[in-house]
Biopython code that builds the backbone (N, CA, C, O; Angstrom):
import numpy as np
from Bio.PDB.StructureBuilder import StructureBuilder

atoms = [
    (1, "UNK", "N", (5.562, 13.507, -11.871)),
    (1, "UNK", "CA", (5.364, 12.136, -12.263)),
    (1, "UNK", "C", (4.124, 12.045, -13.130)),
    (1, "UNK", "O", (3.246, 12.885, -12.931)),
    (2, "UNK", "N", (3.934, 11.065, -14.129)),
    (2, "UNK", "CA", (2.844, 10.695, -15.249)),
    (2, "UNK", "C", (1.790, 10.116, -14.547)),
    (2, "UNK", "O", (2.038, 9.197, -13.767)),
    (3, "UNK", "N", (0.263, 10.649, -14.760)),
    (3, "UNK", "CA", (-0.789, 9.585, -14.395)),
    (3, "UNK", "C", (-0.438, 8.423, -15.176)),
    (3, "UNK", "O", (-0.126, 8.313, -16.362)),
    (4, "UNK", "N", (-0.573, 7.489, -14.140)),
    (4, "UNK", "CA", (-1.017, 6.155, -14.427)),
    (4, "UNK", "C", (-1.710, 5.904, -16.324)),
    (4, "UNK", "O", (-2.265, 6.743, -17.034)),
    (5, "UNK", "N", (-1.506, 5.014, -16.513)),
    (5, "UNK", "CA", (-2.423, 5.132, -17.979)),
    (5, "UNK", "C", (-2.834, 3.463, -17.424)),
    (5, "UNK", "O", (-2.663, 2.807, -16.397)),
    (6, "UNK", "N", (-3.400, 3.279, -18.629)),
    (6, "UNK", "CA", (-4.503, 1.816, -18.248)),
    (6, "UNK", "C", (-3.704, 0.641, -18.135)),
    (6, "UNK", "O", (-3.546, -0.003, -17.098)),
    (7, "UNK", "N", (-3.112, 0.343, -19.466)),
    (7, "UNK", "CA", (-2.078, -0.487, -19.724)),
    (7, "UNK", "C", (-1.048, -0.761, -18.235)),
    (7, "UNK", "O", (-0.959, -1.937, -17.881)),
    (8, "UNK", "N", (-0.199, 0.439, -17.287)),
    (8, "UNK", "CA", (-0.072, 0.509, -16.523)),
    (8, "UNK", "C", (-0.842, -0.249, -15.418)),
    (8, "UNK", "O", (-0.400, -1.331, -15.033)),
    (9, "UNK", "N", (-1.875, 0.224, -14.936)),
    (9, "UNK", "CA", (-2.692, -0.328, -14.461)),
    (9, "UNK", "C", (-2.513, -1.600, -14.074)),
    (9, "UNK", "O", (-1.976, -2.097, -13.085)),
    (10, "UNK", "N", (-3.158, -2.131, -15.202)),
    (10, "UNK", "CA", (-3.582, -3.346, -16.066)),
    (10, "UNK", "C", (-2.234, -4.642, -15.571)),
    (10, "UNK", "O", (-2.384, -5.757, -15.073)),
    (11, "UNK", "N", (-1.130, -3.996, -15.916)),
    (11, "UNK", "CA", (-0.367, -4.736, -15.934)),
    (11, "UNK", "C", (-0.172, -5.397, -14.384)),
    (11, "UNK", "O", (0.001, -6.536, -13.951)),
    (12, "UNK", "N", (-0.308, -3.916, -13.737)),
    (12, "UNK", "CA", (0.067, -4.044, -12.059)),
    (12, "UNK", "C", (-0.875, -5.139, -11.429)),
    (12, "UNK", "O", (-0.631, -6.214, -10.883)),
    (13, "UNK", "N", (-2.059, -4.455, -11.713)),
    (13, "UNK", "CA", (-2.966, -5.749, -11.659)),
    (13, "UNK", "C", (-3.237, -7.193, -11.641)),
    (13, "UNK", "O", (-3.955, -7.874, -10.909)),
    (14, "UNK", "N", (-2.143, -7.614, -13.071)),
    (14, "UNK", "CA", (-2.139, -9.084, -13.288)),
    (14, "UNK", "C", (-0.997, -8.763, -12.435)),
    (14, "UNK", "O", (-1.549, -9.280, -11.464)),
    (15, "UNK", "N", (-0.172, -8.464, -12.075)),
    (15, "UNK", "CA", (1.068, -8.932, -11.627)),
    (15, "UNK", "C", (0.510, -9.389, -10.088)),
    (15, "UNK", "O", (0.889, -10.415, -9.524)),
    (16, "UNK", "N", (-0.564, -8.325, -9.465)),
    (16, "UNK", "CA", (-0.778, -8.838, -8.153)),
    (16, "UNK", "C", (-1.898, -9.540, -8.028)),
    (16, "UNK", "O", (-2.658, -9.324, -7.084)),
    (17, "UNK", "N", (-2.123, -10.357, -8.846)),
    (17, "UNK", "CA", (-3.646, -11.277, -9.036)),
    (17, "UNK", "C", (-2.526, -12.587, -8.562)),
    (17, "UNK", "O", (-2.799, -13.508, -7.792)),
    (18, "UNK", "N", (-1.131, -12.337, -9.313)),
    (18, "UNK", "CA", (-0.559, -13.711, -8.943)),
    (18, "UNK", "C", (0.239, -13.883, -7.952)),
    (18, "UNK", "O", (0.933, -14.894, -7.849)),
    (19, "UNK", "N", (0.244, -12.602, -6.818)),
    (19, "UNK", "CA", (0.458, -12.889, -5.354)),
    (19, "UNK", "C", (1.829, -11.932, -5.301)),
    (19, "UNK", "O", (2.332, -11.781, -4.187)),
    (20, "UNK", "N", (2.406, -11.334, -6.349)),
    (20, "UNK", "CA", (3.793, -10.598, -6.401)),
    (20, "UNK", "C", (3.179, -9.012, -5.755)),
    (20, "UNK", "O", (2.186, -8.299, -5.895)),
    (21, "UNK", "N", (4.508, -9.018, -4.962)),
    (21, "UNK", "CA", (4.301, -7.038, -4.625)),
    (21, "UNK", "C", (4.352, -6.248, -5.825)),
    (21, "UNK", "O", (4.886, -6.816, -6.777)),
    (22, "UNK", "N", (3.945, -5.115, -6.013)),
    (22, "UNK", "CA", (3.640, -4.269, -7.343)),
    (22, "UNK", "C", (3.810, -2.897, -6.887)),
    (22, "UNK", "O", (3.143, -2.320, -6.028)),
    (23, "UNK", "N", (4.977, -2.356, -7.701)),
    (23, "UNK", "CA", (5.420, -0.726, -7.631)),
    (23, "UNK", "C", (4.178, -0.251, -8.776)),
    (23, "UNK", "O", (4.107, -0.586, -9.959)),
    (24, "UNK", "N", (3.314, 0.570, -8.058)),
    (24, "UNK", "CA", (2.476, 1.562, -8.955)),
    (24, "UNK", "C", (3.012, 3.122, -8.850)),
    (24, "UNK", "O", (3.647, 3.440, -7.845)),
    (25, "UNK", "N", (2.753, 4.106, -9.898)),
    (25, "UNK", "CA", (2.842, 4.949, -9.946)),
    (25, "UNK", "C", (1.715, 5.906, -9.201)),
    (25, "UNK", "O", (0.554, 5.557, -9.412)),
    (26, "UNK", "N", (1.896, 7.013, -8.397)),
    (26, "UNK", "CA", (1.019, 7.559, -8.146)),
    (26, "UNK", "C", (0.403, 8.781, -8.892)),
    (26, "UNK", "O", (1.149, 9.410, -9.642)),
    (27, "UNK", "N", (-0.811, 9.147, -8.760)),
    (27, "UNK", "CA", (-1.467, 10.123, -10.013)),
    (27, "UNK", "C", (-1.990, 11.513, -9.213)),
    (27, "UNK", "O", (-2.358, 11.496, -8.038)),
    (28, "UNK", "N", (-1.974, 12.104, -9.627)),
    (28, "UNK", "CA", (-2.077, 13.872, -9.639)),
    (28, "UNK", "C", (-3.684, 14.493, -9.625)),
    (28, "UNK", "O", (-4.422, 14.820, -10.554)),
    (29, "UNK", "N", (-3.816, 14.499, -8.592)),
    (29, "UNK", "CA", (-5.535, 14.735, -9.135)),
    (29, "UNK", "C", (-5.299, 15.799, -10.323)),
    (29, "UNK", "O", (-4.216, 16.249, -10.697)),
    (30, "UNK", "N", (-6.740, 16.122, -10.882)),
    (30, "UNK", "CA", (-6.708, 17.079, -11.993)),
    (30, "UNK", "C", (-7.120, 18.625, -11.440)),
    (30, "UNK", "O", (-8.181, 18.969, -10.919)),
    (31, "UNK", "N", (-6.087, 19.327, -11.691)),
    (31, "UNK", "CA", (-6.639, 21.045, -11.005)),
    (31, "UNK", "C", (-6.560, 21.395, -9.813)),
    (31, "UNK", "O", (-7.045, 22.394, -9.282)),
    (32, "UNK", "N", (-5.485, 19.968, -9.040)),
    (32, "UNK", "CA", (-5.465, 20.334, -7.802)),
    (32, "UNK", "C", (-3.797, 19.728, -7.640)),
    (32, "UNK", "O", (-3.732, 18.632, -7.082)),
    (33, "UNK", "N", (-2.587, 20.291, -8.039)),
    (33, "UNK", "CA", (-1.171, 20.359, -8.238)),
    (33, "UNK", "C", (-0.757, 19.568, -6.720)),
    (33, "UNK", "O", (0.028, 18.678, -7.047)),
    (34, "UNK", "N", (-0.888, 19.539, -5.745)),
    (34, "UNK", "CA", (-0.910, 18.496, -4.311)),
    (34, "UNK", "C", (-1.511, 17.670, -3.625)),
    (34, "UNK", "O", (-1.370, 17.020, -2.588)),
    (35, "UNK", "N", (-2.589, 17.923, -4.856)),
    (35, "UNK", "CA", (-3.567, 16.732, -4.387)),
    (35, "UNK", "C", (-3.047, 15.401, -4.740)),
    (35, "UNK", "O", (-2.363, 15.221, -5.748)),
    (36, "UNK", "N", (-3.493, 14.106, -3.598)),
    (36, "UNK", "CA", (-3.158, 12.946, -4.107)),
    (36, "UNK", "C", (-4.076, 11.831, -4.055)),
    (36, "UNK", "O", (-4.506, 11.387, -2.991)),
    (37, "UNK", "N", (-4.437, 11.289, -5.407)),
    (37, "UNK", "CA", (-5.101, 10.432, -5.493)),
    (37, "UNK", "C", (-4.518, 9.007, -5.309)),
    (37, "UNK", "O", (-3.810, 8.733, -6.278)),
    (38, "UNK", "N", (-4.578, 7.930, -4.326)),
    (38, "UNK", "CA", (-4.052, 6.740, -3.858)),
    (38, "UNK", "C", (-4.878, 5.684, -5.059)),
    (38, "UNK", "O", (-6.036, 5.276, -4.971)),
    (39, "UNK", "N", (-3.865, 5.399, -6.199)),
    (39, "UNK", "CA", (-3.960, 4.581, -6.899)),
    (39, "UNK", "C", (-3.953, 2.895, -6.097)),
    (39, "UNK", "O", (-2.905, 2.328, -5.787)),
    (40, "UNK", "N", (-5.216, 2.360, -5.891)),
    (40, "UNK", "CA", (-5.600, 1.031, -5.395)),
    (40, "UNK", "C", (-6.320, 0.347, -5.841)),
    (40, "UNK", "O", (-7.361, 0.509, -5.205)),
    (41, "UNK", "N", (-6.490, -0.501, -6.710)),
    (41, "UNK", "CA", (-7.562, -1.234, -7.292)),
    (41, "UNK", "C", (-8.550, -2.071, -6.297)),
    (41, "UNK", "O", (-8.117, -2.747, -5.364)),
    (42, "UNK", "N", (-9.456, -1.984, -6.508)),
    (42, "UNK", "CA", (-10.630, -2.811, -5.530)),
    (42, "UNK", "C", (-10.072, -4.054, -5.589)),
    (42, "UNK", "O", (-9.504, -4.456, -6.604)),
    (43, "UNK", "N", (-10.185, -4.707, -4.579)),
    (43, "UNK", "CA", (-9.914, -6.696, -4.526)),
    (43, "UNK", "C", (-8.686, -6.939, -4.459)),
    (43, "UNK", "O", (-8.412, -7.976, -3.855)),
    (44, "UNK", "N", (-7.601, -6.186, -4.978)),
    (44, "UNK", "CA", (-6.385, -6.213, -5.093)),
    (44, "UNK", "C", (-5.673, -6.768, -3.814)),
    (44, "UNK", "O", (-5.380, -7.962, -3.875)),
    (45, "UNK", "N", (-5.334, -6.077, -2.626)),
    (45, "UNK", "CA", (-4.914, -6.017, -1.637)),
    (45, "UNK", "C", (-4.151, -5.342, -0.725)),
    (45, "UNK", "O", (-4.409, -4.158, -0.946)),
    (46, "UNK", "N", (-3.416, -5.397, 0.110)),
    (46, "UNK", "CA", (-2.713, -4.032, 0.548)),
    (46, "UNK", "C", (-1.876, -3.134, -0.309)),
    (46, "UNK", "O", (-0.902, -3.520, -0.956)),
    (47, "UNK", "N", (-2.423, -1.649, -0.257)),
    (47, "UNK", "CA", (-1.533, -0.684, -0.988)),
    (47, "UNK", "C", (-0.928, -0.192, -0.017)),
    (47, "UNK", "O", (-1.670, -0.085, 0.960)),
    (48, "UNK", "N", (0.689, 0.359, 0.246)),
    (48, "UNK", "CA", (1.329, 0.745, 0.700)),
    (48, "UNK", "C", (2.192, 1.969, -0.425)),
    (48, "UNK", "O", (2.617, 1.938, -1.580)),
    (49, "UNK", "N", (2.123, 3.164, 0.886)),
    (49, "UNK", "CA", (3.566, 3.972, 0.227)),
    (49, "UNK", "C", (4.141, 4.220, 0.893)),
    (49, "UNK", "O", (3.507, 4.250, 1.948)),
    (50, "UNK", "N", (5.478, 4.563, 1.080)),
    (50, "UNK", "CA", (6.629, 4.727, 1.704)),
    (50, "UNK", "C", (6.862, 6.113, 2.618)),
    (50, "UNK", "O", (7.695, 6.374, 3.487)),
    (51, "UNK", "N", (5.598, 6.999, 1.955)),
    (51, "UNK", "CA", (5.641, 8.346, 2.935)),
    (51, "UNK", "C", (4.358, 8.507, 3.296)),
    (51, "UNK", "O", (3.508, 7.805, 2.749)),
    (52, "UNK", "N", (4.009, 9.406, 4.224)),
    (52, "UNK", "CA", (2.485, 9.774, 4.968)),
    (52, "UNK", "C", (1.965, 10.305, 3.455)),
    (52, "UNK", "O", (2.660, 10.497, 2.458)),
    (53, "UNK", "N", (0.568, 10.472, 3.609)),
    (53, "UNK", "CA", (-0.607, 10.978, 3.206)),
    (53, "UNK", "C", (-0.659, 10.234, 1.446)),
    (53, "UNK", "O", (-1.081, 10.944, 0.534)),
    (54, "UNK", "N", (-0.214, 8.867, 1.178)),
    (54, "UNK", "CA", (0.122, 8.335, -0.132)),
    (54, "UNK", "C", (1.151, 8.467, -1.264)),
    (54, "UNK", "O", (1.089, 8.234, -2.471)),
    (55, "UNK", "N", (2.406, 9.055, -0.213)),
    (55, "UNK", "CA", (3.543, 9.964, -1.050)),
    (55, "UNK", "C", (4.185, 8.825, -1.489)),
    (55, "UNK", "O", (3.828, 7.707, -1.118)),
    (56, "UNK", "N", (5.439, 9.081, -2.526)),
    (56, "UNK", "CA", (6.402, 8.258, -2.142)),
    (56, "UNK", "C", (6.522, 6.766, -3.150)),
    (56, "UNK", "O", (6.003, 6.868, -4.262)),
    (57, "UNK", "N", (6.940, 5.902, -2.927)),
    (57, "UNK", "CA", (6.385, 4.360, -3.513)),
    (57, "UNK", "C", (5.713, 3.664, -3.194)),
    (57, "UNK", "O", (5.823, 3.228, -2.048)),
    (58, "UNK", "N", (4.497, 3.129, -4.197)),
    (58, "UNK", "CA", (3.609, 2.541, -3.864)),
    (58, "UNK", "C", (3.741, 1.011, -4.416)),
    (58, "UNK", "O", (4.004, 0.590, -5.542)),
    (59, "UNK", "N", (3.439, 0.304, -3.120)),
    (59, "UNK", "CA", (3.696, -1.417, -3.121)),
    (59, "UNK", "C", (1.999, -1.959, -3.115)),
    (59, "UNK", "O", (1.000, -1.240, -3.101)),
    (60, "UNK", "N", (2.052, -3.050, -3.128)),
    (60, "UNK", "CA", (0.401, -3.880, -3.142)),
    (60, "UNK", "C", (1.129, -5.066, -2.491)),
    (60, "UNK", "O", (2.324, -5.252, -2.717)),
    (61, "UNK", "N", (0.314, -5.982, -1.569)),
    (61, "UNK", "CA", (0.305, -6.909, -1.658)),
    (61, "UNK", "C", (-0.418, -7.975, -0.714)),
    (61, "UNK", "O", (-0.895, -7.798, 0.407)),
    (62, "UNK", "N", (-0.375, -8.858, -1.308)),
    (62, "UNK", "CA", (-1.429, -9.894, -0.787)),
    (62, "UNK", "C", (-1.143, -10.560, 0.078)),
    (62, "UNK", "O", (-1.913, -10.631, 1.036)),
    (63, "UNK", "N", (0.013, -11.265, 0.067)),
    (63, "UNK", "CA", (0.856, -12.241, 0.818)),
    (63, "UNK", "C", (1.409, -11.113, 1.513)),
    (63, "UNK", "O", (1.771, -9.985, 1.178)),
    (64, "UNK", "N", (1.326, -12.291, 3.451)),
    (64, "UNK", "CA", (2.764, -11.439, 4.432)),
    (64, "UNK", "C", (3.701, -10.879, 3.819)),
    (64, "UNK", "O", (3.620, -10.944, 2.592)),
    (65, "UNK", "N", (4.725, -10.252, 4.321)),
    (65, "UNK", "CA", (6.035, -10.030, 3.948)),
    (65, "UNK", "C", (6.552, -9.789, 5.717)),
    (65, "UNK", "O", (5.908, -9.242, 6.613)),
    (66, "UNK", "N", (7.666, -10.297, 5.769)),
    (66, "UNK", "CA", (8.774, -10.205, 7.072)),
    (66, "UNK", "C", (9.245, -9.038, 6.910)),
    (66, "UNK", "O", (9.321, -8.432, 7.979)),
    (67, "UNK", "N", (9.796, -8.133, 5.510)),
    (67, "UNK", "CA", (10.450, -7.488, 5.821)),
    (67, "UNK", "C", (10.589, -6.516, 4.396)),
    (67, "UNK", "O", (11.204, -6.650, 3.338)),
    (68, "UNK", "N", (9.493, -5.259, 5.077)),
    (68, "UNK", "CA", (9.223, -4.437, 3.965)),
    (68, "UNK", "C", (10.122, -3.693, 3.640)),
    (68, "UNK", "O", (10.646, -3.254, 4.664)),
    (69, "UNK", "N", (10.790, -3.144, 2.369)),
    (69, "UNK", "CA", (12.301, -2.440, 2.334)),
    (69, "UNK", "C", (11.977, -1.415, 1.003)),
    (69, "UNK", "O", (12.554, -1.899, 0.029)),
    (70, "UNK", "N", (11.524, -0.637, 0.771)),
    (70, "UNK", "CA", (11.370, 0.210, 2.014)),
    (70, "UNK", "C", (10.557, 0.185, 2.902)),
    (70, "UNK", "O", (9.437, -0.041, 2.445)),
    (71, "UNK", "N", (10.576, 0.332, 4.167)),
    (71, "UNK", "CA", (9.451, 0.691, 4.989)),
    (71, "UNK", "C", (8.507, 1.343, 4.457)),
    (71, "UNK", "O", (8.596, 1.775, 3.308)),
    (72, "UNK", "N", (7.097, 1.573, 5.473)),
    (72, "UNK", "CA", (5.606, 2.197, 4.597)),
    (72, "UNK", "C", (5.404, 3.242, 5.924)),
    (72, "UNK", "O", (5.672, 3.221, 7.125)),
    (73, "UNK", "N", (5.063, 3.734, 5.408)),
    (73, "UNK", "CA", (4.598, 5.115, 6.221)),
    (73, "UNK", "C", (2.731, 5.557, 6.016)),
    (73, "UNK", "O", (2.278, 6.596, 6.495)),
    (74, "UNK", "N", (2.204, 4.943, 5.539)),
    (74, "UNK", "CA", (0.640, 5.032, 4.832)),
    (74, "UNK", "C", (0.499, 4.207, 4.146)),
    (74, "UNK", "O", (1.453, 3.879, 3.441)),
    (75, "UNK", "N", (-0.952, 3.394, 4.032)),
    (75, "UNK", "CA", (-2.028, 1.915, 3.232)),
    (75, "UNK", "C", (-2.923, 2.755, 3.627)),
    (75, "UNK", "O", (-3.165, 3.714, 4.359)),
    (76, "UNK", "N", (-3.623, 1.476, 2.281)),
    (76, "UNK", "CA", (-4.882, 1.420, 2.086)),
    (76, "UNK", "C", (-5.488, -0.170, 1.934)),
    (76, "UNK", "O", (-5.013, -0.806, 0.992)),
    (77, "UNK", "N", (-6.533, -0.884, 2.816)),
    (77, "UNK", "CA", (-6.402, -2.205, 2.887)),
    (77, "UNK", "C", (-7.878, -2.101, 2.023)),
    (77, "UNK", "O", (-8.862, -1.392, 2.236)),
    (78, "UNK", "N", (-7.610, -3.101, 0.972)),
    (78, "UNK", "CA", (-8.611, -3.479, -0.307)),
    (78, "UNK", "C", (-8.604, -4.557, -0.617)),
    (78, "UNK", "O", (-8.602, -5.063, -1.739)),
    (79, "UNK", "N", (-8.596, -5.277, 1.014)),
    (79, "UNK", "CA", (-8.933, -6.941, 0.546)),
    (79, "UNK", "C", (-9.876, -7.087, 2.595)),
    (79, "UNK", "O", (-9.836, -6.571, 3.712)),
    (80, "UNK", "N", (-10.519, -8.091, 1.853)),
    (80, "UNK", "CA", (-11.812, -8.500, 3.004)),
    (80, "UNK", "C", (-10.981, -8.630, 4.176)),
    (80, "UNK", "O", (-11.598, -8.314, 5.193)),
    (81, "UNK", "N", (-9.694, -9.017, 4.392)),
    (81, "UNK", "CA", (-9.237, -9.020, 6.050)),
    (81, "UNK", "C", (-8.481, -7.761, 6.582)),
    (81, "UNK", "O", (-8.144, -6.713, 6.032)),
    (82, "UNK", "N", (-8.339, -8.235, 7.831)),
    (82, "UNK", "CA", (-7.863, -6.751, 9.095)),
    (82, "UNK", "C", (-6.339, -7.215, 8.533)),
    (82, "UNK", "O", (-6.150, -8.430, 8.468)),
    (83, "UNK", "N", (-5.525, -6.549, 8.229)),
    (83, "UNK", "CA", (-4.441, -6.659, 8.126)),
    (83, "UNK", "C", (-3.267, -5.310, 9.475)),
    (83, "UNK", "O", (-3.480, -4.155, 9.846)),
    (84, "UNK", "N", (-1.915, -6.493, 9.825)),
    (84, "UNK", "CA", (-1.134, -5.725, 11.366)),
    (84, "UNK", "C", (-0.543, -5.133, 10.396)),
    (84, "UNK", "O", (-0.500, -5.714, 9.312)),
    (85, "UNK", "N", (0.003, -3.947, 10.535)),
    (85, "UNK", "CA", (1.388, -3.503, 10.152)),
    (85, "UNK", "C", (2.474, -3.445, 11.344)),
    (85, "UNK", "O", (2.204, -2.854, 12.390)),
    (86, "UNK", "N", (3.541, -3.996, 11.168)),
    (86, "UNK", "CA", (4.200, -4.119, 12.330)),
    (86, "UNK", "C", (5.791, -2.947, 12.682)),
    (86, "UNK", "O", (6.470, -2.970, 11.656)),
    (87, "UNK", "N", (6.329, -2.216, 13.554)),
    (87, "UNK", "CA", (7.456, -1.352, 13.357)),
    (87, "UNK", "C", (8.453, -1.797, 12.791)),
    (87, "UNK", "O", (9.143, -1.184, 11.976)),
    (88, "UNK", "N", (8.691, -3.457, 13.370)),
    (88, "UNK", "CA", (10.007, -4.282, 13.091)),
    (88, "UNK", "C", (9.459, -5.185, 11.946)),
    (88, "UNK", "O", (8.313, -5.406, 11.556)),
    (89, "UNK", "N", (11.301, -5.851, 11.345)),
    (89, "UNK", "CA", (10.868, -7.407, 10.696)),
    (89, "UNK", "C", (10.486, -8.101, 11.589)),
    (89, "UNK", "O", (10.790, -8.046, 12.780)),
    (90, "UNK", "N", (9.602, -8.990, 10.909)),
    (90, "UNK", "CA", (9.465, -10.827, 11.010)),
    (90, "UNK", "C", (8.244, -10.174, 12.120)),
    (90, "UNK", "O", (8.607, -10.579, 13.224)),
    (91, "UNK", "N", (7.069, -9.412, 12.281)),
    (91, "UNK", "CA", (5.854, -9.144, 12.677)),
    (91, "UNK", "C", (6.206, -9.153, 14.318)),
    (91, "UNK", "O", (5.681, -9.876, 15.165)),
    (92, "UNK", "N", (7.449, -7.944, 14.560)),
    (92, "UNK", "CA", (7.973, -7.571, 15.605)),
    (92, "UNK", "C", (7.619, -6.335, 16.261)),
    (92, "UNK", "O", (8.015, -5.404, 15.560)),
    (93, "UNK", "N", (6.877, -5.813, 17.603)),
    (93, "UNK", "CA", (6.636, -5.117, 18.143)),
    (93, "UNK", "C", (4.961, -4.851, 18.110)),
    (93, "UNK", "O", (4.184, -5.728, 17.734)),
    (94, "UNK", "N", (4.565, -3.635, 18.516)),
    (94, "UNK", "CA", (3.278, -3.125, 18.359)),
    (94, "UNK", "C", (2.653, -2.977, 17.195)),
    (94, "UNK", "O", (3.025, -2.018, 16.518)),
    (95, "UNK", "N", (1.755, -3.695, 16.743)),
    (95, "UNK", "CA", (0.662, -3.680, 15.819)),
    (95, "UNK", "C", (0.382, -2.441, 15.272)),
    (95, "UNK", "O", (1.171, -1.736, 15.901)),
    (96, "UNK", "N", (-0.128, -1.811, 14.630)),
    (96, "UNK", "CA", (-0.860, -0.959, 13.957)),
    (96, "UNK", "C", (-1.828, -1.721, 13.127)),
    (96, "UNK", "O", (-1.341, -2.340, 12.181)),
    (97, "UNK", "N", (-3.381, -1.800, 13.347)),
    (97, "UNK", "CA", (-4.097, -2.504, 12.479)),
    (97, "UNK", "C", (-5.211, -1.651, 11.675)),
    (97, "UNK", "O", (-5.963, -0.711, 11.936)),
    (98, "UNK", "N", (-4.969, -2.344, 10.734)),
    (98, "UNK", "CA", (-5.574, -1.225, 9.378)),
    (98, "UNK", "C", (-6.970, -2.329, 8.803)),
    (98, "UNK", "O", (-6.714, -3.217, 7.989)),
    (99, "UNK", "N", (-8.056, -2.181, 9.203)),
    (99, "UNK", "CA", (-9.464, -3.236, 9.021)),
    (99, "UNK", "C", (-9.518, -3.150, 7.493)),
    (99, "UNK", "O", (-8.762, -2.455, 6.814)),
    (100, "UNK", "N", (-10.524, -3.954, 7.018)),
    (100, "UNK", "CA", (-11.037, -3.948, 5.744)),
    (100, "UNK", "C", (-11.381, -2.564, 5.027)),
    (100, "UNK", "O", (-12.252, -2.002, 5.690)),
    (101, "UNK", "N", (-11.116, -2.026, 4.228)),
    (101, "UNK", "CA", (-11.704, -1.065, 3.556)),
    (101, "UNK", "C", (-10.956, 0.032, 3.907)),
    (101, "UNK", "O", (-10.988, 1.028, 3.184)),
    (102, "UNK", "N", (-10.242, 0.003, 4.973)),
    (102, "UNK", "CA", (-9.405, 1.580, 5.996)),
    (102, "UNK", "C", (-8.272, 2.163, 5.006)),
    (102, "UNK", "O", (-7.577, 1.272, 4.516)),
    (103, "UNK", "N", (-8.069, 2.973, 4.762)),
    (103, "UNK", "CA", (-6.904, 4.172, 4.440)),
    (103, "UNK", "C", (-6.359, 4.871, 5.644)),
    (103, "UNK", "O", (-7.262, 5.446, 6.253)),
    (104, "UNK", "N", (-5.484, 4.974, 6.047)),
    (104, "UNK", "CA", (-4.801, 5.520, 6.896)),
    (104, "UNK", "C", (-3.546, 6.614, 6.253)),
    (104, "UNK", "O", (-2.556, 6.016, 5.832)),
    (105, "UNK", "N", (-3.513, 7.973, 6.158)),
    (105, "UNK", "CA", (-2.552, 8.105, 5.608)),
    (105, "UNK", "C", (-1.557, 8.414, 6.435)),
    (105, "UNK", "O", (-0.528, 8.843, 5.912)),
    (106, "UNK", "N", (-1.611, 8.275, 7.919)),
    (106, "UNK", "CA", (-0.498, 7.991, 8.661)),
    (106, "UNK", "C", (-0.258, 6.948, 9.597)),
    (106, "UNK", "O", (-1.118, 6.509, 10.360)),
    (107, "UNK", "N", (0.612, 6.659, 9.548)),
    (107, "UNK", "CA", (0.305, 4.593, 10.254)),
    (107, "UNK", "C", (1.035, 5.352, 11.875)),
    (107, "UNK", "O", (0.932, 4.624, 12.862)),
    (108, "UNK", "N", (1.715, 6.727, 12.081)),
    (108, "UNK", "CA", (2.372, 6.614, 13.654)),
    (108, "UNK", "C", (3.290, 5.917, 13.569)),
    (108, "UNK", "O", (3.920, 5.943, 14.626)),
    (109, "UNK", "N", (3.870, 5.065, 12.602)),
    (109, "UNK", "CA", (4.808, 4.150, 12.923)),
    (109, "UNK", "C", (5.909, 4.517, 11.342)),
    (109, "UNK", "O", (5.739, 5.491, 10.609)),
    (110, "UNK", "N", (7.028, 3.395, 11.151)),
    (110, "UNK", "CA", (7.165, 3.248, 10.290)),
    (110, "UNK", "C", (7.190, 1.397, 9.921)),
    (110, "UNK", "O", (8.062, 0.628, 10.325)),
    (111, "UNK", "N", (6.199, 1.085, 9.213)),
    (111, "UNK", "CA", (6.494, -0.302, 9.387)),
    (111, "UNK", "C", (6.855, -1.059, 7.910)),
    (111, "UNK", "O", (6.557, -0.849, 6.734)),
    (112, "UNK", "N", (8.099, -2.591, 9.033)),
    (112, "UNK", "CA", (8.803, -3.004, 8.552)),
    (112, "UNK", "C", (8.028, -4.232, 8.382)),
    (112, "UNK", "O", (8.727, -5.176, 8.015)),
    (113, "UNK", "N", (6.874, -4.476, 8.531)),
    (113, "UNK", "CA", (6.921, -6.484, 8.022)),
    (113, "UNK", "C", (5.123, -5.873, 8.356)),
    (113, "UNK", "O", (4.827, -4.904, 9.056)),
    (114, "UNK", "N", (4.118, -6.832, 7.578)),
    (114, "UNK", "CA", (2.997, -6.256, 7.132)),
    (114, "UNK", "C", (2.338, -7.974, 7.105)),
    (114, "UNK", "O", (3.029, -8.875, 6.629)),
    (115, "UNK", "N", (0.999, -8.236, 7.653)),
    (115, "UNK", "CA", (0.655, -9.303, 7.219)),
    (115, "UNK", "C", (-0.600, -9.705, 7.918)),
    (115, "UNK", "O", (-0.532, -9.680, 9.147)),
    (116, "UNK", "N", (-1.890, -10.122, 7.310)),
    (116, "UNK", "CA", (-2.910, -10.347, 7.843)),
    (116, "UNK", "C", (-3.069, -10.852, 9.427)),
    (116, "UNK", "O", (-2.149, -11.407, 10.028)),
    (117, "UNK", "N", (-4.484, -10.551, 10.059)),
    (117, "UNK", "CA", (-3.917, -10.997, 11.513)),
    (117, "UNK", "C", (-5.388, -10.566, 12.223)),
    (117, "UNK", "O", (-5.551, -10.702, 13.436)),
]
sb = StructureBuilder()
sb.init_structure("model")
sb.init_model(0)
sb.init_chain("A")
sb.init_seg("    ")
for serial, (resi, resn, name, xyz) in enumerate(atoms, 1):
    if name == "N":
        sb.init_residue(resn, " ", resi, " ")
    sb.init_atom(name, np.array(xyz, "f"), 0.0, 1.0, " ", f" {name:<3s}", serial, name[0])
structure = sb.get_structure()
């Protein structure tokens, strides 16, 4: 897959300034072929990907969601509140809570509905 370029970025950015989830691409560190750098912009808000350690598709978002599709398997929370990740829709079952600033690249779970708390 292509690093990210700015424009990219950029775009993802405005898209989640105005509250929409945002598919980012993920980027390759340099000189290190498995390394993974978790593309998250500061202030933004929850980054999610769909597999452990930042694999996979990466979502953002600000606003709850009932019902994440795909599920997330690893975040990174880059907005001032504790945000639950939950196993089920509609913020069903045991919590997993991911605080301000936390990366987790394995949540233990797979969760389906995501939302401050």
């Amino acid at each position: 897959m292509r690093p990210a370029t700015r424009k990219t970025v950029r775009s993802a950015i405005a898209a989640a300034v105005v509250g929409a989830s945002v598919l980012l691409p993920a980027a390759t560190a340099q000189g290190a072929p498995r390394a993974r750098i978790p593309i998250c912009p500061q202030v933004i808000g929850l980054c999610t990907w769909t597999e452990p350690d930042a694999e996979g598709t990466t979502r953002m978002f600000q606003r709850p969601s009932t019902n994440l599709n795909p599920p997330v398997r690893s975040a990174k929370n880059q907005t001032g509140q504790t945000w639950c990740l939950y196993p089920r829709p509609s913020y069903r079952g045991q919590a997993f809570v991911l605080r301000s600033g936390s990366y987790t690249p394995g949540l233990g779970l797979t969760a389906r509905s995501a939302r401050p708390c």
